[in-house]
Each structure stands twice: as C-alpha cells, then as structure tokens.
N, C-alpha and C positions, 0 to 999 in steps of 0.2 A: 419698527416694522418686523414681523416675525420672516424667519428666513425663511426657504426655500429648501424642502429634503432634495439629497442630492439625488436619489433615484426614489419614483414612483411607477410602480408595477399595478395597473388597475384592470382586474380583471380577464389577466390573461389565460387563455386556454391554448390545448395542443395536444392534437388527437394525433399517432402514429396505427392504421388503422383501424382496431378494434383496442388498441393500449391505450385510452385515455393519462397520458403524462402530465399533464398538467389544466387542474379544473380552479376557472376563475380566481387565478390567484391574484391576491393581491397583496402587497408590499410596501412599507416605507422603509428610507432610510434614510437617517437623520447626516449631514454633513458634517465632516470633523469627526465621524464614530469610526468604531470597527461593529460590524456587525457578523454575524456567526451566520450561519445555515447549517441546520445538521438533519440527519431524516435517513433513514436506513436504504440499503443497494433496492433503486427502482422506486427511489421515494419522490422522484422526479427535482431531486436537486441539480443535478447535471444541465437535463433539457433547459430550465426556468435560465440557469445561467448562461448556455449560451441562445438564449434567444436577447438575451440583455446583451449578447456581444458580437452577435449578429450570424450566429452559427445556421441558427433556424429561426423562421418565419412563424410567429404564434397564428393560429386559425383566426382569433380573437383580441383583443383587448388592446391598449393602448400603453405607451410607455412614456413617462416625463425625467427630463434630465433636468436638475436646478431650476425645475416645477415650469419647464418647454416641452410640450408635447414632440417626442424625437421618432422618428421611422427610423431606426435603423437597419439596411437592406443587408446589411456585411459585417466584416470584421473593421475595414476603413471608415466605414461609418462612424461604427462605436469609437473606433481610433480617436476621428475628426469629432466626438462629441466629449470629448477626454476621459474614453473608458480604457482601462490597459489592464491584461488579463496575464497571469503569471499559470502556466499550466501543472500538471504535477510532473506531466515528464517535459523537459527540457526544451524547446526549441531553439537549439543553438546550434551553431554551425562549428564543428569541434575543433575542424583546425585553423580556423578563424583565431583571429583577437580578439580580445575583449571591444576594442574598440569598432571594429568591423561589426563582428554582430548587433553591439548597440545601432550602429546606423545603417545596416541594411534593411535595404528599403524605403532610405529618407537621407540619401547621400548627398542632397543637396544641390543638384545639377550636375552639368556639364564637368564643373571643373572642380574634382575631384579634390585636389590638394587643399584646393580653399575650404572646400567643404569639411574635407579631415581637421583642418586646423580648428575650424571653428565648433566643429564636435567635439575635438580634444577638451576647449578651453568650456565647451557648455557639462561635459562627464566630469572634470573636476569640481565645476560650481555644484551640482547634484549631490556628486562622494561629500563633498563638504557639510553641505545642507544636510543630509538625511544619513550620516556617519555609515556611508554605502562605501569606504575603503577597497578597490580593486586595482589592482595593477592594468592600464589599458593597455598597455604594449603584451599583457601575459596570453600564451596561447589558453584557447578554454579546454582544452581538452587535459590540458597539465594542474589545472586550478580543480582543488577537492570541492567537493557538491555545496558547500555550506557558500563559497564566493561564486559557483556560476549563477547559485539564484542570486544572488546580488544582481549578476548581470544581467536577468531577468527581467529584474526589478528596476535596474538605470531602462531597461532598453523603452519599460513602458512611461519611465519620465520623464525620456529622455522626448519622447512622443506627444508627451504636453498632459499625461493622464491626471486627471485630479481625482479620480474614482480606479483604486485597485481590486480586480477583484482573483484569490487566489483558490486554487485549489490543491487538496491535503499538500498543504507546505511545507510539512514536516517528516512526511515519511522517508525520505533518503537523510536525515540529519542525524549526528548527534543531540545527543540532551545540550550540551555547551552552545552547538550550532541553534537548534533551536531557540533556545532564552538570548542569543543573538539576535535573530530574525525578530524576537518579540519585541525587544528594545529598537528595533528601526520599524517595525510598524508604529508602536506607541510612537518614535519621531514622526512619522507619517502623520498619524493624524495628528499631532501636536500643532503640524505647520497646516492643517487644514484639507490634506486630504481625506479622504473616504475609503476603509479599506471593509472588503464582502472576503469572510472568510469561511469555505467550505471546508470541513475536517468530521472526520469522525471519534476524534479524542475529545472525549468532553472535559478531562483536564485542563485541555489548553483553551477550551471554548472561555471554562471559569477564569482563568490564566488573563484572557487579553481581552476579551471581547466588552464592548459596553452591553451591547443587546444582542439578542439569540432568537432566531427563529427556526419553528419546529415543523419539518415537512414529513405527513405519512400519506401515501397512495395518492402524490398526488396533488394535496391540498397541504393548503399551512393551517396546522391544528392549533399553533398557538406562538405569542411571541412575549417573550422577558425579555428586563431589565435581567440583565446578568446578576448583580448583586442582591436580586431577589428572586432567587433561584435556585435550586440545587442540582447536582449530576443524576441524584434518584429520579426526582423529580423530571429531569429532560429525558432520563432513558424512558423511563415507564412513558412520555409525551409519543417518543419516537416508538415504539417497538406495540404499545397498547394494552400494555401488560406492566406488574412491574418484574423488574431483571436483577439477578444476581450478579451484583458489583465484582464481587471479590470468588477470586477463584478458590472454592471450596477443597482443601485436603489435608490428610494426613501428614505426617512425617511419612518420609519413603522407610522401607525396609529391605534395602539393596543384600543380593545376594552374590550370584557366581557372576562371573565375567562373561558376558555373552560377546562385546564387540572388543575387538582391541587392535587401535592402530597405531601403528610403530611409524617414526622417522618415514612419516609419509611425505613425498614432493610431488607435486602437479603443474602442469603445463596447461592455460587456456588455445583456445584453435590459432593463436599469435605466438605463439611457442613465448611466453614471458611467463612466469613462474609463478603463480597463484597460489599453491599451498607449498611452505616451506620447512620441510621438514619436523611436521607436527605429528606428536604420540597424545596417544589416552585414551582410556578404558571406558565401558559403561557397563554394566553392571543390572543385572534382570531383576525389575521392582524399582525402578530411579529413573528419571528424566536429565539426562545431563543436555543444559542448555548452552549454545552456542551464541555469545552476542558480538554486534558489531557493525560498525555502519555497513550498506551495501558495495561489491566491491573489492573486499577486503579480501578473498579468495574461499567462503563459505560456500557459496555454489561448485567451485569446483571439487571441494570437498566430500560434498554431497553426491555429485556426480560420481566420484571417482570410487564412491563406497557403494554405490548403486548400479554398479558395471556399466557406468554409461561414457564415463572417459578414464583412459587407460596412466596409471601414473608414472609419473618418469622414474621412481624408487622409492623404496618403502614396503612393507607390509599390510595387506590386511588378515585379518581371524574372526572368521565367526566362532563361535564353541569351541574356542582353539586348532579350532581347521584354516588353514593359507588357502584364503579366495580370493588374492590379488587378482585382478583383471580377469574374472570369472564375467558371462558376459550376466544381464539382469533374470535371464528366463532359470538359468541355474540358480541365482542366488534366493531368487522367489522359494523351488524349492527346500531351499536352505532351511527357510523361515525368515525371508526378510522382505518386508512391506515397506514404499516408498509412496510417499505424497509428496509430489516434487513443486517445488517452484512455482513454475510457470506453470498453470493447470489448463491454458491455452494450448501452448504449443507441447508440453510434455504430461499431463495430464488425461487429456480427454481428446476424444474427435468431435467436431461440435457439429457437424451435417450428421452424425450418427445418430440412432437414436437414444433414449437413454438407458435403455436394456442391454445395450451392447457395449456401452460405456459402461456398464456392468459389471463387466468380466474381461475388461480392457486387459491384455499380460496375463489372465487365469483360463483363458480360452478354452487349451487345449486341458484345462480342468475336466474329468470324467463325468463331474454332476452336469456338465453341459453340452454332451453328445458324445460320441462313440466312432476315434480316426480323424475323417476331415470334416464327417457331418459334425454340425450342430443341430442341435436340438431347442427348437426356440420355445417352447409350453414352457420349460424346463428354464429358460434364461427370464424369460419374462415373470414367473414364478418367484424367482432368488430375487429380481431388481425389484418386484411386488415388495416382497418383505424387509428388504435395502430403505423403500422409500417411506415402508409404515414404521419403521424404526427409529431413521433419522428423519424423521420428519418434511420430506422433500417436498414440494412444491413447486409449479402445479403434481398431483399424484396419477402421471402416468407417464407408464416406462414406454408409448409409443412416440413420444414426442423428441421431436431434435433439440438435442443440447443443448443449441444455441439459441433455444427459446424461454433456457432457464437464466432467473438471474443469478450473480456470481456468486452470491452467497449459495444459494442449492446447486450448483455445478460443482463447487467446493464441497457441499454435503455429500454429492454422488462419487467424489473419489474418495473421501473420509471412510465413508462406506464400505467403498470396496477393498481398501486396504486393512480396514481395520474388522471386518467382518468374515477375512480370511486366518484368523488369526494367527499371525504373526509372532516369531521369536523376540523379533528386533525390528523398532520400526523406526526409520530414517523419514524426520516430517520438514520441509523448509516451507515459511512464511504460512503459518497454519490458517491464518486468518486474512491475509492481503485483499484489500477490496471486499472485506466482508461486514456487513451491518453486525449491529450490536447484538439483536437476536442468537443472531448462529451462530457470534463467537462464542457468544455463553455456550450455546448447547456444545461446539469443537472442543471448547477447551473442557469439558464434563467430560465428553468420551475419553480424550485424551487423560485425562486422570483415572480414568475406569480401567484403561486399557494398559497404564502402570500399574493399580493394583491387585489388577491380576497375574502381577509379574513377569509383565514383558520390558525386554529393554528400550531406551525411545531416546533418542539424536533429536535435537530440536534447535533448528536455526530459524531467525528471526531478527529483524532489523528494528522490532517495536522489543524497548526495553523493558517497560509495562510486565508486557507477555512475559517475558523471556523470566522476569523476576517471580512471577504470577506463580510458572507452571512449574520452574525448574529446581531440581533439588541439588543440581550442582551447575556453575554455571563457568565456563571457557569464555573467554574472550580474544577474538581474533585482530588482530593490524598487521597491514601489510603481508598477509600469507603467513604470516604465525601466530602461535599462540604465546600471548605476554603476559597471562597471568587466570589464577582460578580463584575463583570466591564460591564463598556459601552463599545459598539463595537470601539469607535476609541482608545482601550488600547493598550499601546505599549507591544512590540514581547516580550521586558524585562522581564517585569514585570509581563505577561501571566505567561513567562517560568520559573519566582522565583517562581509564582503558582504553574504549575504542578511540578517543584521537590520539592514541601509541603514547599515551604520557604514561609511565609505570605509575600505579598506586597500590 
C-alpha cells in the first residue's frame, strides 16, 4: 500500500489586501524526509508556513495531514494534528527550566507533582531516542543557544509532533552547533519524523535536506530532489536571474590606521561586562571582520565605537584623535558611518517615509535645508538617486518604511551610510534577514566601498560572510578577543574559535 505524504498543501491562496502572498500553492511532502523551503524576503515562505501551523487562515485551499483532510483553526490544532514548530527566535521562558518550559502548557492537570514526574521520565525517553542530551533541572537562560533549541525541539516532541517544522535554525549557531542540530535532524527522520526546513543557506539546504522547494512571489516555481540539484541552480530558481556565488575581490591594499582601539571594556544596560578589554587596529583599504556566535559582546562593541554606549575604560581613535564617548552626531562628522544591527529599532523609523529615512543622523546636512527648515525637493531628490543606485524597491521615496521588505529597508540605510562617504565604516549583520538577491548586491558595495580606501568594522554571526568579505578576521568569546586569522581560515578552526576553544 503506498503511504500517505505527511503533509499536502492543495491549492492554497492568501491574499493580505492588495499583497497577494500566496497563489494556489501547492505541496507535498513525503514522510520520513526533511524537506527545504527556501525563496527570497517576501517570497511568501513565512505566510505558507504558518497557515500549516495555524498562525493564518488561507482564503482558499485545503490542507491534508498523513493524506486526512485537517482544518487547522490555530496553533493547538496544528499541535493536536502532530505539527510542532521550532521558531528562529526562542520561545522560552528564560528563567524557567528546561523542564518547566518543556511542559508548559501541557502540565498535565491538577496535580502538578505527578505530572512533573512523569514529564521527567517521558524528556529522558526523547534525550535518549533523538540524542537531544539537556540538562532538565538547568536553568534556560544559563544553557548557550545550541542546547536551548534542543529544548525547543523536546518541547514540540514532547507534544506528540511527528512533523517538525523549523525556521533559519542556524542563524544563532556555531558551525560545530550546527553539524549538531543536522545529526539530530537526520535522527529525526531516521525514526520517522518529518522535518520542513526554512533557511536561507543553501549550503546547508545541499547539507541535509532530501527535497527542496523553490518559492518566488508567491508561488512554488519548482521542486528537487536535492541530490539532483545544485546551489546555482536554486539561486538563479529563487532570485530569477542567475547570482554571483562567490564574493568577487581583490587582495586588500591596507594603508594608514584609521580606527584603533586600545584595552577597550563595556558594560551591557545589566552592568555585566560585554566587551573585555579588547585592542586592534583597522587600517583604510581592509575589512577587518569580526566573528562569533551572537552574544559574545560584538554588539556592545559596536555600540561603544558608534557613541551609542559609553565604555567603562579604554580608548578609542579615529585618525589618531581620542573619540572615546564622543556622542554619534560628532563622530558622523569625523567621518564615521554606522549600519547598525538592528535596522528596526536603530536603523530606520518605519512610519516614516522613505526619503526621510534618507537622511536619518545627516539631517542637519546643508544639502538638505538651511537651520531648522528642511527642504524636502531637495531630500526627495538625494533619496531619488539613493533608490536608482541601489536598486530599491518599490522606487518611491513617498512611501512608508514599513511597506518595504527587509531586504530594501536594509538597502535604504546601505545607502545612506555608504553614500555619505565615510572614512570608517562600522557595519553589524550586513545581511540578517536578507534574500539572496541583495546580499549579493550589499556585499559588492561593500567591497567597492573598501576599495576606495575606506576603513570598514564588520561584524557578523554568518561565518560564510564574515570569511567572504573579510581580509582580516578577529574572533570574539565571551567579551574578548581569543585570536586573528587570515581570511583564507578554515570554517574548523573559526568555529573552535567562537566556542572559546583556542585554535
């Protein structure tokens, strides 16, 4: 008797009201696989999955679980139909146990102790089964990222899932953590689960996946057998073009010292010490890259050379001038461009429009009014040639932010930092949340913007990247720096780095 795919997706549609997200898709997936989904920011990967997990209501189409037509109204639905979703950021309850988070929500009545007990004894049979190794007594908030998605991962089996479905799994990992996680998925479906893997790494899509499917605008344009398939091959699927793999450049040609930090220490808003006594230089014409899992005290780093948090001791110099705790609007004039982080909350205003996220920090720039006026001909003019440069999308600077998707909201501070041109440019997570399209294009300007001899800070949690663009690379653990390599270092050896192991 032939079996039964563990999910069929027939014809599903969902319209958000003029954003058609997803047109009559349809899907199998075979039981006992992993299968991939991959499709560039706004490819309608997100929506398809949670309508499978009961986030949203499709307008249309029908959905079968181990080939039973299922209505799923909710997330308890999907729960009760053995779907269990690992998300990319956490839903854990930090100062919980491991054990407590597994079972809230499913504590098993009234009486709590019986119920602990027999949780206990069902979390061990699971760690055993699917080599998910966690401490249940350990608090989550003390256990590093690579064991809380363990915990993740019990909580949805501990719920009866036989279909996992994950999203970018890997972005907060190690390489070591990672090739972890892959070996307890392949346990996974060894023992008959189903795992749906959403990622943007088509490394790890070839890596693990048996089948891959390719979503652009929308629609599934195509589906492989993984092993009959290649990365070129899914980019140019995904993006509709084909894409340069490999970041194109020269050898640097480093010149004068433009930044240099001395025995810098920082403090996060918990007064706990995040960067610890860290020196080194960068040099105009070079990329010195910053790697490390997230966490590690890169951000505060960043911040603290960006005048945005004041450090507890140490140095900075730009041009050999002391700008310790200079606040951002002085350092601007220095010559120092920041594309920070979080392009949410420190980036952009996203009710604004995108002409004024423009000139976000260069405001009080002369090209754009005279005092307190501004002068909007004039701003809407600069963000015009912003968006025909870097290729923004949709092309008009009247529109709110938050109507662009993250890949071109990411283009629009790219933009504005790197169009002001800059001495030194301090860039964190160049690409986070970004399709495969515009990394290429980020990581071009970014090498453009080296060689024309500016200095450039580059932190980043994707080692990829970090190896890609960077012509010298620091690696961070626990608030310092434990060692430098040259950019051709292997992935190894990096990743003995960031989990603080010396190599």
């Amino acid at each position: 008797m032939v079996q039964a795919p563990a999910i069929e997706l027939i014809g599903i549609d969902k319209k958000f009201g003029p954003v058609h997200a997803n047109k009559n898709i349809n899907l199998t997936v075979a039981k006992g696989s992993i299968h991939g989904i991959i499709g560039e920011n706004g490819a309608g990967k997100s929506t398809l999955m949670s309508i499978l997990y009961g986030f949203y209501q499709a307008d249309s189409g029908e959905i079968k679980i181990s080939g039973t037509p299922t209505h799923i109204k909710d997330s308890q639905a999907a729960i009760s139909a053995g779907i269990g979703m690992v998300h990319q950021h956490f839903m854990l309850v930090d100062n919980f146990t491991v054990l407590e988070n597994v079972i809230l929500g499913a504590e098993g009545g009234m009486l709590m102790a019986k119920g602990t007990a027999a949780a206990r004894l069902s979390l061990k049979q699971l760690e055993t089964d699917y080599g998910l190794d966690v401490d249940p007594d350990a608090v989550v908030e003390e256990l590093p990222v690579g064991r809380q998605q363990r915990v993740e991962i019990l909580k949805a089996l501990y719920r009866g899932a036989d279909i996992l479905i994950l999203d970018e799994p890997t972005g907060v990992l190690t390489p070591a953590e990672a090739d972890h996680l892959f070996r307890i998925l392949g346990v996974l479906r060894d023992q008959g689960k189903t795992v749906i893997l959403i990622t943007h790494k088509l490394r790890e899509i070839m890596a693990i996946t048996d089948t891959v499917s390719v979503m652009r605008r929308g629609e599934i344009v195509a589906t492989r057998r993984t092993n009959n398939t290649t990365v070129e091959e899914l980019a140019e699927l995904m993006v509709g073009r084909r894409v340069l793999l490999q970041v194109d450049k020269q050898p640097a040609s480093p010149r004068d010292v433009l930044l240099s930090v001395r025995n810098l220490t920082v403090m996060d808003s918990r007064g706990v010490i995040m960067v610890d006594n860290v020196s080194f230089e960068v040099r105009a014409g070079e990329i010195l890259g910053i790697a490390g899992v997230a966490g590690n005290g890169q951000s505060e780093l960043l911040e603290a050379i960006a005048g945005i948090r004041k450090p507890v001791s140490g140095d900075i110099f730009i041009e050999g001038k002391r700008v310790t705790g200079y606040d951002p609007a002085h350092l601007r004039k220095l010559g120092l461009g920041h594309i920070p982080e979080d392009r949410h909350h420190m980036g952009l205003v996203l009710p604004f429009e995108e002409s004024l996220n423009s000139i976000l920090g260069y405001h009080r720039d002369s090209r754009y009014g005279k005092g307190v006026f501004l002068d909007p001909k004039a701003i809407r003019q600069g963000a015009e040639a912003d968006i025909a440069k870097y290729d923004i999308r949709p092309p008009n600077p009247r529109l709110k932010t938050a109507n662009f998707s993250g890949g071109n909201q990411q283009k629009i501070v790219v933009a504005r930092e790197i169009e002001r041109d800059p001495k030194l440019l301090i860039i964190g997570q160049p690409t986070r949340g970004v399709d495969i399209g515009a990394i290429e294009f980020i990581h071009r300007r970014i090498i453009e913007t080296r060689d024309a001899g500016k200095a450039l800070l580059l932190v980043s949690v994707e080692l990829d990247e970090i190896r890609a663009l960077s012509d010298r690379i620091l690696v961070m653990f626990a608030g310092k720096v434990v060692g430098e390599k040259t950019a051709d270092a292997d992935e190894q050896t990096l990743g003995l780095m960031m989990a603080g192991i010396a190599a």
